[in-house]
C-alpha positions as CSV (number, residue, x, y, z in Angstrom):
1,X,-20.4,-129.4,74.9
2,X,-23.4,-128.8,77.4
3,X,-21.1,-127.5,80.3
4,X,-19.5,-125.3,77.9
5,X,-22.8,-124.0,76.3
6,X,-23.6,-123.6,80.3
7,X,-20.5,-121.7,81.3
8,X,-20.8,-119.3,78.0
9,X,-24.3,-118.6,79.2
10,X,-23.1,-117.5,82.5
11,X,-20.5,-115.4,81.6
12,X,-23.3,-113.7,79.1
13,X,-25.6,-113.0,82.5
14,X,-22.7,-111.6,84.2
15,X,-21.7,-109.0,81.2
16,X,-25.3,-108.2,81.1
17,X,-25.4,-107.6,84.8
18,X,-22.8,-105.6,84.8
19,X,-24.2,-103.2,81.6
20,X,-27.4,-102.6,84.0
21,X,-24.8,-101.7,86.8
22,X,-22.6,-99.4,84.9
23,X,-26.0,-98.3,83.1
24,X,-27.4,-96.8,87.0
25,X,-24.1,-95.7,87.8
26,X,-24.7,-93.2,84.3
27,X,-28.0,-92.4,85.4
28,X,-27.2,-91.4,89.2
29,X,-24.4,-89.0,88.1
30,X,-26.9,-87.6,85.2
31,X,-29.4,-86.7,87.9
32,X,-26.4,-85.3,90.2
33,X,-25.7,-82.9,87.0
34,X,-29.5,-82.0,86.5
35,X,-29.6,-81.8,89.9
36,X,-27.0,-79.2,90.7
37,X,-25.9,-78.2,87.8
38,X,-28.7,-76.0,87.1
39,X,-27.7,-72.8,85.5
40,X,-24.1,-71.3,83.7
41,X,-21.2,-69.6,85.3
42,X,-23.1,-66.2,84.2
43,X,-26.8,-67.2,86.2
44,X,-24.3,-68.1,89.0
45,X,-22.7,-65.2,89.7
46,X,-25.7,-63.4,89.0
47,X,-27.9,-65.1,91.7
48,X,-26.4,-65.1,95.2
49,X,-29.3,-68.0,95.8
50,X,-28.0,-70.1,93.0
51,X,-24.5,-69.3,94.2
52,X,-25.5,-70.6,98.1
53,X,-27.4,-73.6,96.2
54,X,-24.1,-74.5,94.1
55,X,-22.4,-74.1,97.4
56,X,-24.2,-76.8,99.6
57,X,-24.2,-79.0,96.9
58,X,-20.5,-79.4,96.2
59,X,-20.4,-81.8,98.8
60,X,-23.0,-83.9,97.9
61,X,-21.1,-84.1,94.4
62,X,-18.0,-85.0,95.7
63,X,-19.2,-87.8,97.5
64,X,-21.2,-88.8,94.4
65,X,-18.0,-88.6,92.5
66,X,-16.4,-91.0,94.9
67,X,-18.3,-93.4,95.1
68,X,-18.9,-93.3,91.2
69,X,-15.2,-93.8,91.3
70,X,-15.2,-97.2,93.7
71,X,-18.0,-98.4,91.8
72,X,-16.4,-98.5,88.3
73,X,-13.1,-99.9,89.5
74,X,-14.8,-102.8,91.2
75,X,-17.3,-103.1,88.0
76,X,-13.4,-103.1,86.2
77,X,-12.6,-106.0,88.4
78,X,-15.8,-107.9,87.9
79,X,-14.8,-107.5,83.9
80,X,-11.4,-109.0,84.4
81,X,-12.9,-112.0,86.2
82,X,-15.2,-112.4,83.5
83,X,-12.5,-112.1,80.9
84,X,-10.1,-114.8,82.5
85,X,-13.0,-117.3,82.3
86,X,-13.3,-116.5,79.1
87,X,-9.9,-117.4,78.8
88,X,-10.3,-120.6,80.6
89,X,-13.3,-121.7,78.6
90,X,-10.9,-120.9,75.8
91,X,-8.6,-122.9,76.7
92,X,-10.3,-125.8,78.0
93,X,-12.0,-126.1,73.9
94,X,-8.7,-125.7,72.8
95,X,-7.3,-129.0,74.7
96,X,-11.2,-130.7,74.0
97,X,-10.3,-129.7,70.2
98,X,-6.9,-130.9,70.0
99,X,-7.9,-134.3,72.2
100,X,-10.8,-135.1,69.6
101,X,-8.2,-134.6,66.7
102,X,-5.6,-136.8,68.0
103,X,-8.3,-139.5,69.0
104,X,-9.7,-139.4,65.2
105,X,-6.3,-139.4,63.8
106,X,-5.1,-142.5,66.4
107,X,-8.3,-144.3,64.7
């Protein structure tokens, strides 16, 4: 029961790890939005400064949008590792459960 109280532990720190990961990934394309993102369609038509602005930024968004992109599919990958341990750990309980049954019931 200790290796399996271990392993659920483990599998806890990694879900948390990832939450604080996907948690910065939220809070770097907030700041992109507040960043760029800094006055309506009407402001922006209106200011040929916040027009050139917009401009030069489009490029730093679409890199940001990029990488935002390879970071949440490998944060998906991370979650399906995580979810075929759980599986395993599953499954090993299931086999410890079933072997203690049939050892009380051979006694």
């Amino acid at each position: 029961m200790n290796q399996a109280h271990f392993e659920l532990e483990n599998i806890k720190i990694r879900l948390e790890t990832l939450k604080d990961k996907i948690s910065d990934v939220v809070q770097a394309h907030q700041w992109l939005i507040e960043d760029v993102y800094t006055c309506t369609a009407d402001e922006l038509i209106a200011s040929k400064e916040e027009s050139e602005s917009y401009l030069l930024a489009y490029e730093e968004s679409r890199i940001q949008h990029n990488h935002t992109e390879q970071l949440l599919i490998s944060y998906l990958n991370d979650f399906d590792a995580i979810i075929k341990n759980v599986e395993q750990l599953d499954a090993k309980n299931t086999l410890s459960d079933e072997s203690l049954a049939t050892e009380s019931d051979n006694a």
